[in-house]
BALOBA-1460 file (C-alpha; in Angstrom, 3 decimals):
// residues 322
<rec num="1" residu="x" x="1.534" y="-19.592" z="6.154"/>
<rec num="2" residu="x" x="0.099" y="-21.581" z="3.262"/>
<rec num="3" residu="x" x="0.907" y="-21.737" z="-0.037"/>
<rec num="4" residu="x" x="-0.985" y="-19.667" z="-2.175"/>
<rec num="5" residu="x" x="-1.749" y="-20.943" z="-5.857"/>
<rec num="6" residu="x" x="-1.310" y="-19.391" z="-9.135"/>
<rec num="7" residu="x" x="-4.912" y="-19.894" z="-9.928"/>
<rec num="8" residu="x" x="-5.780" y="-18.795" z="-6.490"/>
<rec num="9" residu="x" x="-3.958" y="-15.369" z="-6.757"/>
<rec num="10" residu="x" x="-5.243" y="-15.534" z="-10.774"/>
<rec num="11" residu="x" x="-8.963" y="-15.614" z="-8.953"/>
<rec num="12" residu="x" x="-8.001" y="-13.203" z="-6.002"/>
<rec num="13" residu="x" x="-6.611" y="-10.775" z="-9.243"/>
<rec num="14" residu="x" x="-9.488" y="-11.022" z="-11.331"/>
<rec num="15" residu="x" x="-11.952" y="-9.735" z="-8.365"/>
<rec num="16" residu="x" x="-9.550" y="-7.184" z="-6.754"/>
<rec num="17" residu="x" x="-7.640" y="-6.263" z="-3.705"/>
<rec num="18" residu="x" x="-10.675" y="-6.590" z="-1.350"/>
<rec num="19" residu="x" x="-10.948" y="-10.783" z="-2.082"/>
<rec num="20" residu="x" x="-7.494" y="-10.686" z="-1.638"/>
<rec num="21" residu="x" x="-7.714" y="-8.875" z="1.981"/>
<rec num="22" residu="x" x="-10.671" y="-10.812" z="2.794"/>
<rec num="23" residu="x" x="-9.801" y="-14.171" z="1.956"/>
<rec num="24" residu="x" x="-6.089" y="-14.233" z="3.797"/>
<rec num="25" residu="x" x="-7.691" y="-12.503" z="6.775"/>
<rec num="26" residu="x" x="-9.275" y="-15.421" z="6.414"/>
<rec num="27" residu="x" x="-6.827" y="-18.242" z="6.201"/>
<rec num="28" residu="x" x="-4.950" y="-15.765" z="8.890"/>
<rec num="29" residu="x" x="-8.325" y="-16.560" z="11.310"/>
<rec num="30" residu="x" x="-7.938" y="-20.170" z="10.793"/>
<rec num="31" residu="x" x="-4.557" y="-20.377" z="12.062"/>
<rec num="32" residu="x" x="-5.031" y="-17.885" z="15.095"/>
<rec num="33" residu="x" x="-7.872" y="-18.083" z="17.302"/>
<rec num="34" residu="x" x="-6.386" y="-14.725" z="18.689"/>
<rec num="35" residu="x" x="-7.318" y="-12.902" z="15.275"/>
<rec num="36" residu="x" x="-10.190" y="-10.978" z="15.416"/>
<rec num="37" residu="x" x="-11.448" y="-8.682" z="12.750"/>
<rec num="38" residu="x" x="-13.598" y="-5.310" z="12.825"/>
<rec num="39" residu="x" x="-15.112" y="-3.045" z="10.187"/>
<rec num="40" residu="x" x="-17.092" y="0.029" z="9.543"/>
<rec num="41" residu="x" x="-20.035" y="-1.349" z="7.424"/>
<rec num="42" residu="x" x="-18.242" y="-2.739" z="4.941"/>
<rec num="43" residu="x" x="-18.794" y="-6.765" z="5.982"/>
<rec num="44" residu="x" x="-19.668" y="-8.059" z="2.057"/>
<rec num="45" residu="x" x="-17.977" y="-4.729" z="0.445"/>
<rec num="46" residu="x" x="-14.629" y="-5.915" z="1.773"/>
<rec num="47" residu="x" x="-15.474" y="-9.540" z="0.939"/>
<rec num="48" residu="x" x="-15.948" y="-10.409" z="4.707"/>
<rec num="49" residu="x" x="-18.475" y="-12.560" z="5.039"/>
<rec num="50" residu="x" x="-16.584" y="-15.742" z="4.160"/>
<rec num="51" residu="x" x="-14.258" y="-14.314" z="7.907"/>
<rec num="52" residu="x" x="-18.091" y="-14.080" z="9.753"/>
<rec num="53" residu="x" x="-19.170" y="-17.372" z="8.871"/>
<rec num="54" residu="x" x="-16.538" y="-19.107" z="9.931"/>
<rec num="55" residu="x" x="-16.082" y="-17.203" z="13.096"/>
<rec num="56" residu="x" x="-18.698" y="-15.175" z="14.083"/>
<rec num="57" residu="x" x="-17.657" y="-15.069" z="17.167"/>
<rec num="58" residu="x" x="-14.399" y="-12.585" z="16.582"/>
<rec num="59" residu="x" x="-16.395" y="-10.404" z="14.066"/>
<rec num="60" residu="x" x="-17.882" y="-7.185" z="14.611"/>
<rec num="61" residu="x" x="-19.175" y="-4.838" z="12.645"/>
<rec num="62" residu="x" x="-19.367" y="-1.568" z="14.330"/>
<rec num="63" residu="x" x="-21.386" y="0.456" z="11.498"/>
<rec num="64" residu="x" x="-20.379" y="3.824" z="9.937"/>
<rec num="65" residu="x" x="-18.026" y="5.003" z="12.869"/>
<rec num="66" residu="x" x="-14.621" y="4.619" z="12.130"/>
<rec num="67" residu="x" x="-13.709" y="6.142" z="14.770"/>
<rec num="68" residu="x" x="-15.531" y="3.641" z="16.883"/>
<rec num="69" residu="x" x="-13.813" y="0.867" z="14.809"/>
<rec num="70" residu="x" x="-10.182" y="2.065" z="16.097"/>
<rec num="71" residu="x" x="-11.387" y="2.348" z="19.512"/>
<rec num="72" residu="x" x="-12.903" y="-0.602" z="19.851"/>
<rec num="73" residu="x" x="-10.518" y="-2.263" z="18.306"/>
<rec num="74" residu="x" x="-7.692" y="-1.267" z="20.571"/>
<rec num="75" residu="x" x="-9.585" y="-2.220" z="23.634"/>
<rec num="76" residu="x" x="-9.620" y="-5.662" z="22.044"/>
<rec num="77" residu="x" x="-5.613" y="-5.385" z="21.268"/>
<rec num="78" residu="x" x="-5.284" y="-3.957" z="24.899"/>
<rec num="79" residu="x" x="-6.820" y="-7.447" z="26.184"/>
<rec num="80" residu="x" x="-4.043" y="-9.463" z="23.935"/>
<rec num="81" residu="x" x="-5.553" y="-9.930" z="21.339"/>
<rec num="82" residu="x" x="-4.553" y="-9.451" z="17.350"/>
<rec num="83" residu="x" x="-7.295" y="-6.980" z="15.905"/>
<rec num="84" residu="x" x="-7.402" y="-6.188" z="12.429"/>
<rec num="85" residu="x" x="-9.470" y="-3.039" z="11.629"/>
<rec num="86" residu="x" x="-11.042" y="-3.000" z="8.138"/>
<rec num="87" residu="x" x="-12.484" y="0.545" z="6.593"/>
<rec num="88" residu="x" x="-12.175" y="2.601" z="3.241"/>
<rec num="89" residu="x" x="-8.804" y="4.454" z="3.067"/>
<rec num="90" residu="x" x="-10.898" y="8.096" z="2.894"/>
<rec num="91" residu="x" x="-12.179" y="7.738" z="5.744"/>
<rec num="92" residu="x" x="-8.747" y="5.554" z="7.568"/>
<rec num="93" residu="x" x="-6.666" y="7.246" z="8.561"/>
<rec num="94" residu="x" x="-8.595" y="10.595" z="7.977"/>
<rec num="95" residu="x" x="-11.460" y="10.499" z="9.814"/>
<rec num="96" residu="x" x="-10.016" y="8.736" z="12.574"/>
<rec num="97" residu="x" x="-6.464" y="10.262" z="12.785"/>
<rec num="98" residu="x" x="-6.507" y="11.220" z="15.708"/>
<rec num="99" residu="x" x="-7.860" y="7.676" z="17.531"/>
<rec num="100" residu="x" x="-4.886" y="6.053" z="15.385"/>
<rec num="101" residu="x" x="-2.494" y="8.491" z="16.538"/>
<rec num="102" residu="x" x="-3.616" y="8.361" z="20.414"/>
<rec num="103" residu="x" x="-5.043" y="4.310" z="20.169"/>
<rec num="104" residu="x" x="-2.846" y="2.993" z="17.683"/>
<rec num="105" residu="x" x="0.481" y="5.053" z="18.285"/>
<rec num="106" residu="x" x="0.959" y="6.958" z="21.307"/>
<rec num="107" residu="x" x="-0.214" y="3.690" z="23.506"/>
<rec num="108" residu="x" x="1.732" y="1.949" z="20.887"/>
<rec num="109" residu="x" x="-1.020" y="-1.222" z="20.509"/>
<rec num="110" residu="x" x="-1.216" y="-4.542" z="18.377"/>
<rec num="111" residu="x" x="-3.978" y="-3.014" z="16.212"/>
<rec num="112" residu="x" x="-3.506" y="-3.654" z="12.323"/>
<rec num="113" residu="x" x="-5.515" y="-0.644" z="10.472"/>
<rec num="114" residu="x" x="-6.222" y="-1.269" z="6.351"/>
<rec num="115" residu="x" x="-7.709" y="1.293" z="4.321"/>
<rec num="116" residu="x" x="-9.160" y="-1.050" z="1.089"/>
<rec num="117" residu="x" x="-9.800" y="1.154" z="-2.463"/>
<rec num="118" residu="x" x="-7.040" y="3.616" z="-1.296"/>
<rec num="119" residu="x" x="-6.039" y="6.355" z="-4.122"/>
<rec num="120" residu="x" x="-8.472" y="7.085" z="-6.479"/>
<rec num="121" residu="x" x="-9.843" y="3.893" z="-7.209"/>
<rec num="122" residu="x" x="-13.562" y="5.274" z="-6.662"/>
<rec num="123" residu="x" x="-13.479" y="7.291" z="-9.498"/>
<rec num="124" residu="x" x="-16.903" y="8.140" z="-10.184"/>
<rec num="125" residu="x" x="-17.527" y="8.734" z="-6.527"/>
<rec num="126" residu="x" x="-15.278" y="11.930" z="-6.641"/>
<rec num="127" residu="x" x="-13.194" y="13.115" z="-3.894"/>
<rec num="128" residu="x" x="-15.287" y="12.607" z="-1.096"/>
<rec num="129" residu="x" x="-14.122" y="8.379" z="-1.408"/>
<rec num="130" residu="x" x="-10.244" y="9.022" z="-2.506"/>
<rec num="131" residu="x" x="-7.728" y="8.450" z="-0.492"/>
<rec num="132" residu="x" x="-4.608" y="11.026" z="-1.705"/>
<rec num="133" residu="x" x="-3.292" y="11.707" z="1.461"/>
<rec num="134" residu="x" x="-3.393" y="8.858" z="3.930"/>
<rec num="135" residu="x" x="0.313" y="7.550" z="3.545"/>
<rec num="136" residu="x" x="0.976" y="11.379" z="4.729"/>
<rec num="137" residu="x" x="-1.307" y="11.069" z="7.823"/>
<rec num="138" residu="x" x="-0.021" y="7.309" z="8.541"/>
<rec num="139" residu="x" x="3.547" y="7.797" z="8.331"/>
<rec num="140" residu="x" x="3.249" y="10.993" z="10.669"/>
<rec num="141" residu="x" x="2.404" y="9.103" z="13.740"/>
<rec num="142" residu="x" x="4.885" y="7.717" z="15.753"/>
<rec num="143" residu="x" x="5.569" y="3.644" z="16.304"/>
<rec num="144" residu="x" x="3.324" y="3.546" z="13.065"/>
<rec num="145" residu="x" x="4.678" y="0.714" z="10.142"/>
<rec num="146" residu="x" x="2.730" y="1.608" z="7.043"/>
<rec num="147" residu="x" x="2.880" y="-1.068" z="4.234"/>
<rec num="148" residu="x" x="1.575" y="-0.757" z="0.753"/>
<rec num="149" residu="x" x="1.547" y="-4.184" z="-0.672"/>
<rec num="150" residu="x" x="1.362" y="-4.097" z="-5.236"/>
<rec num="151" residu="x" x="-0.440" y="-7.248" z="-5.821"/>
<rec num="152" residu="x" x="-2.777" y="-10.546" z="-4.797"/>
<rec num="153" residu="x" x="0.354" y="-12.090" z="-2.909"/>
<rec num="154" residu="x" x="2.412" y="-8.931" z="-1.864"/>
<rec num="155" residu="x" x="-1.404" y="-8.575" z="0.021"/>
<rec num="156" residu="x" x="-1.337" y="-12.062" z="1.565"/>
<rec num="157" residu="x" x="2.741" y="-11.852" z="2.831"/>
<rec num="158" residu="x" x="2.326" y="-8.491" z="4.074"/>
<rec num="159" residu="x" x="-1.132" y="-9.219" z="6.055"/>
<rec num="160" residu="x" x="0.815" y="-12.180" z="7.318"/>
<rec num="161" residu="x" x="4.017" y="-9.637" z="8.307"/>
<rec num="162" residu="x" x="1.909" y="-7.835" z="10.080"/>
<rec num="163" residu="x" x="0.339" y="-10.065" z="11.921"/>
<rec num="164" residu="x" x="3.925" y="-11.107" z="12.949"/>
<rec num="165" residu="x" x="5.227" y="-7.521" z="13.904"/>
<rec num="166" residu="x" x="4.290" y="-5.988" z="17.341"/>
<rec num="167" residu="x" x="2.849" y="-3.222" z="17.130"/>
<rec num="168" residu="x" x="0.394" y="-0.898" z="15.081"/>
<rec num="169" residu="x" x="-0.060" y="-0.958" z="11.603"/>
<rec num="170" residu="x" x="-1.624" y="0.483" z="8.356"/>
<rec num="171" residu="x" x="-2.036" y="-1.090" z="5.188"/>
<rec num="172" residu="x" x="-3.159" y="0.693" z="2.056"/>
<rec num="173" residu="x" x="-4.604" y="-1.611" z="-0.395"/>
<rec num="174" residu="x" x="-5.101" y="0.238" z="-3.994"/>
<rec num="175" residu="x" x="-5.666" y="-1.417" z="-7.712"/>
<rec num="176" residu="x" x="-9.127" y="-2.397" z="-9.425"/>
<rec num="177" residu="x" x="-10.263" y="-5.940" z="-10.046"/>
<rec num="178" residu="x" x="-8.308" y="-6.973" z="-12.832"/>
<rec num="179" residu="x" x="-4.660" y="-5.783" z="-11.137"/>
<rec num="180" residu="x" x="-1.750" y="-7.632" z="-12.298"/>
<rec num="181" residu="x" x="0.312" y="-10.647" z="-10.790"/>
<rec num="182" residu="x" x="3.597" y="-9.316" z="-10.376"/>
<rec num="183" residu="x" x="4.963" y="-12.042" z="-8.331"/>
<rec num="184" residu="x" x="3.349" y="-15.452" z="-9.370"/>
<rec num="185" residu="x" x="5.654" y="-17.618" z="-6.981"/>
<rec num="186" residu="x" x="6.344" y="-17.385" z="-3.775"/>
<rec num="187" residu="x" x="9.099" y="-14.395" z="-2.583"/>
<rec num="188" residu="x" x="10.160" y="-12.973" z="0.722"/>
<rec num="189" residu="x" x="8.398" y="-10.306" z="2.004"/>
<rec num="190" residu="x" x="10.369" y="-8.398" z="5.021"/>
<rec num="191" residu="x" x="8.519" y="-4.871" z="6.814"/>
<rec num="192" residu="x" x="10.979" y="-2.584" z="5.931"/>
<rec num="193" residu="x" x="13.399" y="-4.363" z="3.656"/>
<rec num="194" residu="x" x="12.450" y="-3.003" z="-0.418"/>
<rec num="195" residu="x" x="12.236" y="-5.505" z="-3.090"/>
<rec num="196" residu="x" x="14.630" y="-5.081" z="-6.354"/>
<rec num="197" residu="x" x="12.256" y="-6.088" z="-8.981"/>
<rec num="198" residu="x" x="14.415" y="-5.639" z="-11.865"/>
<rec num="199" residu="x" x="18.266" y="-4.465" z="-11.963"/>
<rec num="200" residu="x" x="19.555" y="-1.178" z="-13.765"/>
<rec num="201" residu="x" x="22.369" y="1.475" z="-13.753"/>
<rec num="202" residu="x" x="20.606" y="4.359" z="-15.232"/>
<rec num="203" residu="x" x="17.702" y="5.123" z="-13.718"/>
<rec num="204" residu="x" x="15.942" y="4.315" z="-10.744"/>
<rec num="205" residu="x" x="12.079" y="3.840" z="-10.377"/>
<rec num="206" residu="x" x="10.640" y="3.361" z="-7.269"/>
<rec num="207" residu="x" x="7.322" y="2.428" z="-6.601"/>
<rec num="208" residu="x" x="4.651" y="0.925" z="-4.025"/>
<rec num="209" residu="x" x="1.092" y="-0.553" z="-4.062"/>
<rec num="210" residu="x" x="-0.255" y="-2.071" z="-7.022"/>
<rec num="211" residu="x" x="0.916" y="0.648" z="-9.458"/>
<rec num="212" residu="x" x="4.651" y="-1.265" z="-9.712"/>
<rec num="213" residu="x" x="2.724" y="-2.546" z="-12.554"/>
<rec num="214" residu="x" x="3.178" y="1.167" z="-14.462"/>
<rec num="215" residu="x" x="6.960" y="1.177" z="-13.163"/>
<rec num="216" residu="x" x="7.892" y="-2.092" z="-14.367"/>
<rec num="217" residu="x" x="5.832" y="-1.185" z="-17.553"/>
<rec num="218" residu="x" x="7.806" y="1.827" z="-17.993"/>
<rec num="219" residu="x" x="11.068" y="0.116" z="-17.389"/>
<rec num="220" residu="x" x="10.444" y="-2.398" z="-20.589"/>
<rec num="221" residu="x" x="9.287" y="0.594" z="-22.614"/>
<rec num="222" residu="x" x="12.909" y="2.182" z="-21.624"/>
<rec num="223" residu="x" x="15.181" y="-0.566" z="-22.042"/>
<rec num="224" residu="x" x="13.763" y="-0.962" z="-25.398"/>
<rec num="225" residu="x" x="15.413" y="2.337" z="-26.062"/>
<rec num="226" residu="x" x="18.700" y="1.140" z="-24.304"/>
<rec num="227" residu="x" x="18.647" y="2.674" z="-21.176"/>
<rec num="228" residu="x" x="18.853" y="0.325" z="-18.081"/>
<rec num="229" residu="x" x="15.935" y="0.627" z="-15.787"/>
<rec num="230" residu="x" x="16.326" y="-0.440" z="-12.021"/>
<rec num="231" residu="x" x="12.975" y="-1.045" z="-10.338"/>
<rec num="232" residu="x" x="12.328" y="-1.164" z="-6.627"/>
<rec num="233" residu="x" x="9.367" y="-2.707" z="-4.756"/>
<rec num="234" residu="x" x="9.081" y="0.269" z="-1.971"/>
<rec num="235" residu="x" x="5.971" y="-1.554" z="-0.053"/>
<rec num="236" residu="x" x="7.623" y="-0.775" z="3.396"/>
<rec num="237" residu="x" x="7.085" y="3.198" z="3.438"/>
<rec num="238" residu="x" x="7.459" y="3.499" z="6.576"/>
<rec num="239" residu="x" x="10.217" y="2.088" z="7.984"/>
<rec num="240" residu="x" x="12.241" y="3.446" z="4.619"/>
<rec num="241" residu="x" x="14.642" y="1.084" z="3.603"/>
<rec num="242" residu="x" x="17.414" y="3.409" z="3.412"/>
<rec num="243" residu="x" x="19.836" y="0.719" z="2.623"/>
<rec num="244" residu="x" x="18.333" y="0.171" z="-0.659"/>
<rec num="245" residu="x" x="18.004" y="4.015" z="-1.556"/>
<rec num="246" residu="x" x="22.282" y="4.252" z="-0.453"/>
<rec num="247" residu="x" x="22.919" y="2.087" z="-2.923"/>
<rec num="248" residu="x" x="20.143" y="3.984" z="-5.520"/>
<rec num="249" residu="x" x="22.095" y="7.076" z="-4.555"/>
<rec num="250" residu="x" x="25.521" y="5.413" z="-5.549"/>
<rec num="251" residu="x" x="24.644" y="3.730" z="-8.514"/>
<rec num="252" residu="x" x="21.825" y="5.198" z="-10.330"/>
<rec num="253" residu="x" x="21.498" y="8.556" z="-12.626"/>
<rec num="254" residu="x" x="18.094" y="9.427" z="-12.162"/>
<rec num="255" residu="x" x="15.035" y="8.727" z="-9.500"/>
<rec num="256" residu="x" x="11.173" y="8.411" z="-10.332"/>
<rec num="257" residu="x" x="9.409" y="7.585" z="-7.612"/>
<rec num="258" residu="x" x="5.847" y="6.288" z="-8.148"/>
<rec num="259" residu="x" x="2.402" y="6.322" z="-6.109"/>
<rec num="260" residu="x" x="-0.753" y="6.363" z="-6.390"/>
<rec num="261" residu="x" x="-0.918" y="9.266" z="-3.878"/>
<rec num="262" residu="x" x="-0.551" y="13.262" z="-3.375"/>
<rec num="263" residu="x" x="3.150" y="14.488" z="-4.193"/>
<rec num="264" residu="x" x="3.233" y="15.849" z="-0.571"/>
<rec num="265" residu="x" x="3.719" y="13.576" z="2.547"/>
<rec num="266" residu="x" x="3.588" y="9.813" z="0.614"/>
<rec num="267" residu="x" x="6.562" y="7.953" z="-1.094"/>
<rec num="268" residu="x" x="8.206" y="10.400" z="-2.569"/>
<rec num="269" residu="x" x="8.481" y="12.962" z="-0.073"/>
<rec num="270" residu="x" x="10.214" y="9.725" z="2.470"/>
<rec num="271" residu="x" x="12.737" y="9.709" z="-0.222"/>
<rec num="272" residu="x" x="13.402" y="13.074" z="-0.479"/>
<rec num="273" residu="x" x="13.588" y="13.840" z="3.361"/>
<rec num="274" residu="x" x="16.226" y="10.696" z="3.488"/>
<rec num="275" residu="x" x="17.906" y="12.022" z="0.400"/>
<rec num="276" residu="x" x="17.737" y="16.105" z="1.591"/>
<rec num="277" residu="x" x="21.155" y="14.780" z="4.150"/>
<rec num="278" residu="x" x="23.527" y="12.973" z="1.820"/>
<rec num="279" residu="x" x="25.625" y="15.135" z="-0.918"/>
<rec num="280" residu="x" x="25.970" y="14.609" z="-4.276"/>
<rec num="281" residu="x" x="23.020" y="12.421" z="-5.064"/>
<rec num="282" residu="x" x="20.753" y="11.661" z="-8.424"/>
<rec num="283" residu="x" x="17.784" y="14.211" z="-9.297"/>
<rec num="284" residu="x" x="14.608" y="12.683" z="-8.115"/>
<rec num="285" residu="x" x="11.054" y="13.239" z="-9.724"/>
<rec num="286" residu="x" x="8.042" y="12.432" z="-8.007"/>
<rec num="287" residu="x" x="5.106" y="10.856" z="-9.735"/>
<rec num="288" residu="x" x="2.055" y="11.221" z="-7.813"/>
<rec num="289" residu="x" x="-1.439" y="12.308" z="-8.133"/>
<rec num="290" residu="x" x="-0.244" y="15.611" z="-7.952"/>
<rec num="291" residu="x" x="-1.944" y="18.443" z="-5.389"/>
<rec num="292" residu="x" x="-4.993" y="18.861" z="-6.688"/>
<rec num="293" residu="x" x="-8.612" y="17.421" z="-5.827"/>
<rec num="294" residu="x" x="-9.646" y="15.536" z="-8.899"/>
<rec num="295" residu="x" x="-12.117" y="15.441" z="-11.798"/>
<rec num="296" residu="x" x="-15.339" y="12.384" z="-11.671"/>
<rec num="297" residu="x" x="-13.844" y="9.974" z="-13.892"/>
<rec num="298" residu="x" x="-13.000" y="6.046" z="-14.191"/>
<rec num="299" residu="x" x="-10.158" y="4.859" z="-12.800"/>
<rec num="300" residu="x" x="-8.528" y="4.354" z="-16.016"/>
<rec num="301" residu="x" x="-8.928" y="8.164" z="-16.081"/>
<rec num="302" residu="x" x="-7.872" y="9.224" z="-12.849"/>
<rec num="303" residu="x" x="-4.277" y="7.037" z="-13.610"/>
<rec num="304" residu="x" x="-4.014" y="8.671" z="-17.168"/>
<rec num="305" residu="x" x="-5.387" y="12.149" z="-15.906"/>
<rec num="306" residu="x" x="-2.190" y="12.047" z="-13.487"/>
<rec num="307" residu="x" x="0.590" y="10.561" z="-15.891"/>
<rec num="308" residu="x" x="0.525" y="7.319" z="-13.977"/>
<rec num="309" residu="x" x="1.144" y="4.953" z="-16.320"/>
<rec num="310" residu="x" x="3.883" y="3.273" z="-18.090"/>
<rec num="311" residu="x" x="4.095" y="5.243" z="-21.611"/>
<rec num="312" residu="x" x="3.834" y="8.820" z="-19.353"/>
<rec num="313" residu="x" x="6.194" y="7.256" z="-17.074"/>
<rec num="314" residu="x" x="8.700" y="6.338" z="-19.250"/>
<rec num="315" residu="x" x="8.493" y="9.532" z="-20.883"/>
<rec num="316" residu="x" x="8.813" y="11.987" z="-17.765"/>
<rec num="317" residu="x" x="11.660" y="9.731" z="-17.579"/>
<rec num="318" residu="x" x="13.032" y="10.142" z="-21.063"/>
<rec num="319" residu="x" x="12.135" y="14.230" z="-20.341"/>
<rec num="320" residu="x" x="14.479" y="13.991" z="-17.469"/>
<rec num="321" residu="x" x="17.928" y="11.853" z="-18.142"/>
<rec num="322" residu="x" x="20.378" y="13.537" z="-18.568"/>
């Protein structure tokens, strides 16, 4: 692995998740000659090129045919070889569920899926181009990790993670250009093993992908008011860290989780099926996009339209201590 500057994850920030993807994929390629990467036209969109230049050789662009892309890229995996498979996150795992469930899953391959502008980053494109619901396909299919990294470095350590874990995998990738540094120096980043962000007795908000930012906002706006905020780095989904939430369970008062993703099948409903077997444990609130397709608006819209950020956060929070 390298180390990553603070003006290189300042720049990687500043133009957005898919520099971010594109240039550790990247550094990734430069280390393994085994890495080869795929896409479904989306070679400059996903800030590829700088990958094909270097080595055109393991690049392919397979056009619009995602499905194609998770085939193909499985044969490659089934020939030993470490395939990333690059495509918008409505149309992975959606459109090609079932060639991740069959390819990816059920033959249980080396094949590292990421859906880039997952949520509702396209705003103005409407619903057609979010991506609500693909934590809830993802996490469905057996042998599946699913990792939803928050920011510019989360994104490098947990491209690198995957590339160390055998077997498939989906990353989500959501935020606009612009999204925060949350972790500026260098951290450990473990599949399945949470991050505490920030300590706290009363409530408990967990989060993953790049909206932490709202969370952790939210916490400061609630400690301000005395109440002590813990906040949790969720970007494993799937494996749960169930450790963490035990001790959640134990300590805590109240639980928001956070996501940029439908109420049903994401973050929130991992907690709740963990929580549903062990008595006496806090009241949790999910904080999601809701279930409902969505207006054509910015992104700034889409977050505010669905109470996603700090001051509605820390309010629904506020609404619901008791």
């Amino acid at each position: 692995m390298h180390d990553i500057s603070l003006e290189t994850l300042s720049n990687w920030s500043k133009l957005g998740h898919r520099t971010a993807i594109g240039e550790t994929l990247f550094l990734l390629g430069k280390e393994n000659s085994k890495v080869y990467v795929a896409t479904a036209d989306l070679t400059p969109t996903a800030r590829l090129t700088h990958f094909l230049d270097a080595f055109p050789d393991r690049f392919f662009d397979v056009g619009i045919a995602e499905q194609n892309l998770i085939d193909f890229t499985a044969g490659m995996a089934k020939e030993g070889l470490l395939t990333f498979a690059v495509g918008l996150a409505a149309f992975i795992p959606m459109r090609c569920a079932e060639q991740m469930r069959i390819n990816m899953g059920y033959m249980n391959l080396n094949v590292k899926a990421i859906g880039i502008e997952a949520g509702v980053r396209f705003g103005p494109l409407g619903n057609t181009h979010f991506a609500m619901d693909d934590i809830a396909v993802a996490r469905t299919i057996p042998n599946m990790t699913v990792l939803a990294p928050s920011d510019p470095l989360s994104i490098y350590k947990a491209v690198y993670a995957a590339a160390n874990h055998s077997g498939p995998v989906y990353i989500r990738l959501t935020g606009a250009p612009g999204f925060p540094i949350l972790y500026p120096d260098d951290f450990e980043f473990v599949i399945g093993r949470a991050i505490e962000y920030k300590k706290g007795r009363d409530i408990a908000i967990i989060s993953t992908g790049s909206v932490l930012a709202a969370a952790i906002g939210a916490a400061d706006l609630l400690e301000a008011q005395g109440i002590s905020v813990r906040v949790i780095d969720m970007h494993t989904i799937k494996p749960l860290d169930t450790a963490i939430l035990d001790r959640v369970f134990a300590e805590n008062r109240l639980i928001l989780t956070v996501e940029e993703h439908s109420n049903i099948g994401g973050l929130g409903s991992a907690v709740a099926e963990y929580k549903a077997g062990i008595d006496q444990t806090p009241r949790q609130i999910i904080c999601g996009l809701g279930d409902s397709f969505k207006k054509v608006g910015s992104y700034d819209f889409q977050m505010q339209a669905s109470g996603l950020t700090a001051v509605e956060l820390a309010n629904v929070a506020m609404a619901n201590l008791r």
